[in-house]
N, C-alpha and C positions, 0 to 999 in steps of 0.2 A: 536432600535433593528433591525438587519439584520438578514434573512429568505435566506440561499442559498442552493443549491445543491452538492452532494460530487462529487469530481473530482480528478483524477491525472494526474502523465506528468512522463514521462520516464525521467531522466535526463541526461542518458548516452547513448554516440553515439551507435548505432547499424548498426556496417555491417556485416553481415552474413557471409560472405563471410571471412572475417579478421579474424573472433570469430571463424569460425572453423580450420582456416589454424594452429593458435596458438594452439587450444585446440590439434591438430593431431601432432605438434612439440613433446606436451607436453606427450602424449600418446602414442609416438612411441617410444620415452627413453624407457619403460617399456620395449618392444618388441626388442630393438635395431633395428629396421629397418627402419631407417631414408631416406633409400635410396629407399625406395620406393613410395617416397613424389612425386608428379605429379599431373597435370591435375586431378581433380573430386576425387582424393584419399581421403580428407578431409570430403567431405561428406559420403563417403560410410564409413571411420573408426568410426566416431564419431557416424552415424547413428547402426553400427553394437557394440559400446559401450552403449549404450542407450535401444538397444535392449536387452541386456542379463545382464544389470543391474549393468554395472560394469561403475559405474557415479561417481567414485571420479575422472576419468579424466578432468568431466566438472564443478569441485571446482573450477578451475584454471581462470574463466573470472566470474567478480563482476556487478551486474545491479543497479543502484541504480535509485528509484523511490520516488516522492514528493508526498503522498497523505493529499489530503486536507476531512478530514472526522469529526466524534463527535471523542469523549474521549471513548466513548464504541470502538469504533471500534479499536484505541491507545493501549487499555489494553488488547485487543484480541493479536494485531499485536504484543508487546512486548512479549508476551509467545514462539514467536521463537526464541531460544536462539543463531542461527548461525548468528543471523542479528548482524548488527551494524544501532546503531540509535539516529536521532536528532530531537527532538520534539520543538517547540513552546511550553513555558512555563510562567504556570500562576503566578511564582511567580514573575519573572520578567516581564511582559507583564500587564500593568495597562489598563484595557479597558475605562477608564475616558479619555486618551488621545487624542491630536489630529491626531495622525497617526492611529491610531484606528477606526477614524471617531465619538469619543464621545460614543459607543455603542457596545454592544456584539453585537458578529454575531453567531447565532446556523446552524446546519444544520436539514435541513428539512427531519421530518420520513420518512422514505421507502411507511410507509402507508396515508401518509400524501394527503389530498385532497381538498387543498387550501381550506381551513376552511369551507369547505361544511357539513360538519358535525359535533355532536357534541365532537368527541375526540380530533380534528382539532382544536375546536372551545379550549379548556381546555387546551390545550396542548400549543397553543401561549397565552391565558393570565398570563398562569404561564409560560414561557418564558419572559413575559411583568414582571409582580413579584419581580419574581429574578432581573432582571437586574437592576430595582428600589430597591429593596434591596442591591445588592452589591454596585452601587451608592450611596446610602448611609451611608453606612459602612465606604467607601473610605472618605465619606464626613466628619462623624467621627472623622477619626484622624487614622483609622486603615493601613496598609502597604495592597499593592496587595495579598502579599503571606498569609496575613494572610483574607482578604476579601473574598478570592476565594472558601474557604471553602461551600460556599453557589451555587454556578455557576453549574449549571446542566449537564448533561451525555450527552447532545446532543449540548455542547458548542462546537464552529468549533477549530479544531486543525489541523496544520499543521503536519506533517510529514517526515522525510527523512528516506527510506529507503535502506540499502544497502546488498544484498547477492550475495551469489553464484551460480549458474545457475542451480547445482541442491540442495540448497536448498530452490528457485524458485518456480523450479519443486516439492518441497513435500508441499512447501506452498499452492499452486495452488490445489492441491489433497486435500487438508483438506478442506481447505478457495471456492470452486467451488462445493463443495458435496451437497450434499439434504437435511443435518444435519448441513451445517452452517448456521448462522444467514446472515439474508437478508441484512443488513449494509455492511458484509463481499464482498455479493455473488455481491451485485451490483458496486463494483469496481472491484473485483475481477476478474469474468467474463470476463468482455471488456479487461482488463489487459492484460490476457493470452492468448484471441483469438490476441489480436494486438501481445503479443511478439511471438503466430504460426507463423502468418504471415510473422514477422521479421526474425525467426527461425525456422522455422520449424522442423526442423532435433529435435531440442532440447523438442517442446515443444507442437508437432501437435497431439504425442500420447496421450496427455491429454486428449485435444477436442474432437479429435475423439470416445476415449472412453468413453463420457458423463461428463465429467467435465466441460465442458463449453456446 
């Protein structure tokens, strides 16, 4: 059994610079004032759309992101219906094999404190368990899809996520709050302060007002 940490990785290019020029194309049809496209015009339209909440202009660029976390985090992220998404699935995925490395791999609690304790301690012998249970099952005669049944909430699952920058932006608002769950917050978080960075126009009012 494999003990890792949750992670992501942006998988689409970000340049700021490009993401507003289109997004200001796209936003200026509305307006008809195409002709007033210049120097710094892009940040100033797109930032004075964002201010007054008028964000269907910034539907129009897609980010898509790999997170690697448990199946709790999976069935949270599925509840936002604007995404589009590609999971890492157990019924295809035989963790007996050798591309697998022979072995589930879970990811490790939020509260997790390298088995210094006893819920630490509880909490990987039943990871050790299961895994020896579904191994056996497989051993059995049973198929993965049917094995899996057994495989715990903090099994690691891949990820692909795809949306639109502002439904990014509402994800980040919910999934960053004081009210989400810490599986959420700890990807989450780092996520949105890195895509301010990248963006800022799009995504600095979050952080700033305590989302991150």
């Amino acid at each position: 059994m494999k003990v890792i940490k949750p992670s992501y990785e942006i998988l689409t290019p970000i340049n700021s610079a490009e993401i507003l020029r289109s997004l200001e194309k796209v936003a200026r049809t509305c307006y008809k004032s195409e002709e007033k496209i210049g120097e710094g015009t892009a940040e100033k339209i797109i930032k004075m759309l964002v201010s007054n909440r008028h964000e269907a202009m910034i539907e129009f660029f897609d980010i898509t992101v790999k997170f690697i976390s448990n199946r709790g985090f999976s069935h949270e992220m599925v509840r936002h219906r604007l995404c589009s998404f590609a999971q890492e699935s157990t019924r295809y995925c035989n963790y007996s094999a050798d591309k697998f490395g022979n072995e589930i791999t879970v990811i490790e609690p939020y509260w997790y404190e390298q088995g210094n304790n006893f819920a630490d301690q509880q909490w990987f012998m039943e990871m050790g368990r299961i895994e020896k249970t579904y191994f056996m099952l497989l051993e059995s005669g049973l198929k993965a899809q049917d094995a899996r049944g057994v495989l715990p909430n903090d099994l690691k699952t891949e990820i692909n996520v795809k949306a639109n920058l502002r439904e990014w932006r509402q994800i980040f608002k919910l999934r960053t709050s004081s009210a989400a769950h810490p599986d959420m917050k700890r990807l989450m978080i780092p996520l949105c302060q890195e895509l301010s960075e990248k963006i800022p126009i799009i995504f600095e009012d979050i952080c700033n007002n305590g989302g991150c």
